[in-house]
MIDOSE-1310 file (N, C-alpha, C; in nm, 2 decimals, decimal comma, always signed):
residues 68
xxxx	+1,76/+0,24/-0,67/+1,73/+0,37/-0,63/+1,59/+0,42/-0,69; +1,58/+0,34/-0,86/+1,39/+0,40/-0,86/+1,30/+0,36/-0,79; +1,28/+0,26/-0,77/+1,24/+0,18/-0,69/+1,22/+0,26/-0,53; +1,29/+0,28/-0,47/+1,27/+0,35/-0,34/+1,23/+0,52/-0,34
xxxx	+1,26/+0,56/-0,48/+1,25/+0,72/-0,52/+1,06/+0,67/-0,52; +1,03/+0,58/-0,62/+0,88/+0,54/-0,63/+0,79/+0,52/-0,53; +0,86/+0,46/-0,44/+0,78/+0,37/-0,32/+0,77/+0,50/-0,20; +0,89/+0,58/-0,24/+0,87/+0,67/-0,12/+0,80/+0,81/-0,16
xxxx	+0,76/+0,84/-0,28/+0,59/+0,90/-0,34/+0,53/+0,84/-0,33; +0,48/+0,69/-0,31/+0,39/+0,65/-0,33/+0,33/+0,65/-0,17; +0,40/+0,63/-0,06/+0,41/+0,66/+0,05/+0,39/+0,80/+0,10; +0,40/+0,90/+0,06/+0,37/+1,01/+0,10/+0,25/+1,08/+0,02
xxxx	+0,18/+1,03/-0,09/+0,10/+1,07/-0,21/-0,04/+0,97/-0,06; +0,01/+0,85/+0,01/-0,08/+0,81/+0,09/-0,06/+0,87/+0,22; +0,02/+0,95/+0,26/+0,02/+1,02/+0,34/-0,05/+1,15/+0,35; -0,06/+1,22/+0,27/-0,16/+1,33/+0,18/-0,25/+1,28/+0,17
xxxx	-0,33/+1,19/+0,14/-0,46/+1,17/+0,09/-0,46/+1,01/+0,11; -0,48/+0,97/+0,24/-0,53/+0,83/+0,28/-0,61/+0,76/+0,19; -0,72/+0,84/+0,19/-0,89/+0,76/+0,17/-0,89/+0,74/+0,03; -0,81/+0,82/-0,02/-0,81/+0,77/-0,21/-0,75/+0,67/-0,29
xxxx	-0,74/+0,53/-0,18/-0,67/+0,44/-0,30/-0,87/+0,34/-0,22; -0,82/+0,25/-0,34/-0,97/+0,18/-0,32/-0,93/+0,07/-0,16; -1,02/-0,01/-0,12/-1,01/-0,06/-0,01/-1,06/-0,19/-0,10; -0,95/-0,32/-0,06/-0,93/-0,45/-0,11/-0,96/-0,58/+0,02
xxxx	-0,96/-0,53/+0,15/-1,00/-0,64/+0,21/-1,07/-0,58/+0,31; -1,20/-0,55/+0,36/-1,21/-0,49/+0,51/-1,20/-0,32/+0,47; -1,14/-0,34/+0,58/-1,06/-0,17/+0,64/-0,94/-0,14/+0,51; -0,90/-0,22/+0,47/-0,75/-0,24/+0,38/-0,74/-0,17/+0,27
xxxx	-0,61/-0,10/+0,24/-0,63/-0,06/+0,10/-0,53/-0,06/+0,01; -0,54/-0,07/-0,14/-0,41/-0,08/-0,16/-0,43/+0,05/-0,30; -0,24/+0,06/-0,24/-0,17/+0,20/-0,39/-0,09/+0,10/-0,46; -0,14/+0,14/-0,58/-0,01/+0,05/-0,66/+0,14/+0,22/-0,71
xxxx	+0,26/+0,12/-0,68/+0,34/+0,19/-0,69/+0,37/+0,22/-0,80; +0,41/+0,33/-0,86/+0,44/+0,41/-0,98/+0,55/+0,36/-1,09; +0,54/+0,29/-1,19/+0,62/+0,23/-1,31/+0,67/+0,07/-1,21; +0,60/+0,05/-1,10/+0,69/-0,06/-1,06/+0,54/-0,15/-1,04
xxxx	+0,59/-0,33/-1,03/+0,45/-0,39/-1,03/+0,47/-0,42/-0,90; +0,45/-0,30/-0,81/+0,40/-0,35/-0,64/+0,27/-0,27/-0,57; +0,20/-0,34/-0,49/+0,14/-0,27/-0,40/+0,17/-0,21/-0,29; +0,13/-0,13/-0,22/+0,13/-0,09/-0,10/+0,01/-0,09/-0,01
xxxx	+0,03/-0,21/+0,06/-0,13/-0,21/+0,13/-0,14/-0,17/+0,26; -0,23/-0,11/+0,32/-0,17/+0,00/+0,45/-0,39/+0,02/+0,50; -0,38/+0,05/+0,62/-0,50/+0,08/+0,68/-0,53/+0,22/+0,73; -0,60/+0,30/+0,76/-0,61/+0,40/+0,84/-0,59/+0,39/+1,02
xxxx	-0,56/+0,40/+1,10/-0,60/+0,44/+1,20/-0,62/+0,53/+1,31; -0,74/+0,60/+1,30/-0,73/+0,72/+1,36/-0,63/+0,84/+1,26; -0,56/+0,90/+1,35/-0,42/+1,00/+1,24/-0,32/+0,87/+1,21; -0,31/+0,78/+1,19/-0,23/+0,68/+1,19/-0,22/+0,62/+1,08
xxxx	-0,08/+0,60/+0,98/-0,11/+0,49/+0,86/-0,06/+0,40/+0,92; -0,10/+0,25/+0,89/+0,00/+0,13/+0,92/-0,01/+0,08/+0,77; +0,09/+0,05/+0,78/+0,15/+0,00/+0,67/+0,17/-0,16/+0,64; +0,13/-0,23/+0,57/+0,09/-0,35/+0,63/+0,20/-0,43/+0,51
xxxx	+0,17/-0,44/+0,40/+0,30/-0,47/+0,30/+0,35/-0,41/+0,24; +0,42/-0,46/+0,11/+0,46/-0,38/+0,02/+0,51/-0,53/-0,08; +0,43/-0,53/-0,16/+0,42/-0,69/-0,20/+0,41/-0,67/-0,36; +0,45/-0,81/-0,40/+0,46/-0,74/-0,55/+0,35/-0,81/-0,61
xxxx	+0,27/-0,74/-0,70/+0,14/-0,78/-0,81/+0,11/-0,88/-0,81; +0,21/-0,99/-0,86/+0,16/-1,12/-0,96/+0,12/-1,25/-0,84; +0,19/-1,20/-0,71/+0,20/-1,28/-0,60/+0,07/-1,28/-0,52; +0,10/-1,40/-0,45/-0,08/-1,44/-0,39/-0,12/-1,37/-0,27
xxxx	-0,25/-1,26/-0,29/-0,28/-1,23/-0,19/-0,30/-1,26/-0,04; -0,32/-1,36/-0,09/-0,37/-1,45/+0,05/-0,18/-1,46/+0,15; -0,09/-1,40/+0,08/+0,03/-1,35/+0,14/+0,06/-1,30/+0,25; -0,05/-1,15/+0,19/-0,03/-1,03/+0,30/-0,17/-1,05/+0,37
xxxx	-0,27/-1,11/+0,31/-0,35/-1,11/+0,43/-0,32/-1,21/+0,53; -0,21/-1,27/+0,54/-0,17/-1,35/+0,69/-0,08/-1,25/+0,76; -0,05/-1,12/+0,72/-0,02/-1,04/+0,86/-0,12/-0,98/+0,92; -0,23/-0,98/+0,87/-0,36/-0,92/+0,96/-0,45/-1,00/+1,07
């Protein structure tokens, strides 16, 4: 339950304020989630978040960049 209590501020804290997490590949950007070791890596488009993973820290990026 913290876990989803976290992920789902961390999701709306990107919903509020897109442009403020840094951008890691391209267009890409990632939030790291609050007391937990995961990212949230997600794009803008237009009014639009896409949400691209939700992947945990220690694991290899080259992961989530195969959904793009």
């Amino acid at each position: 339950m913290e876990f989803l209590r976290a992920f789902g501020n961390t999701i709306e804290f990107i919903r509020q304020n897109p442009e403020s997490y840094p951008t890691v590949f391209g267009s890409r950007r990632r939030a790291v989630v609050h007391r937990f070791p995961y990212n949230v890596i997600y794009r803008i488009e237009g009014h639009t978040i896409l949400v691209i993973a939700c992947i945990h820290g220690k694991r290899d990026p080259r992961r989530w960049k195969r959904r793009i």
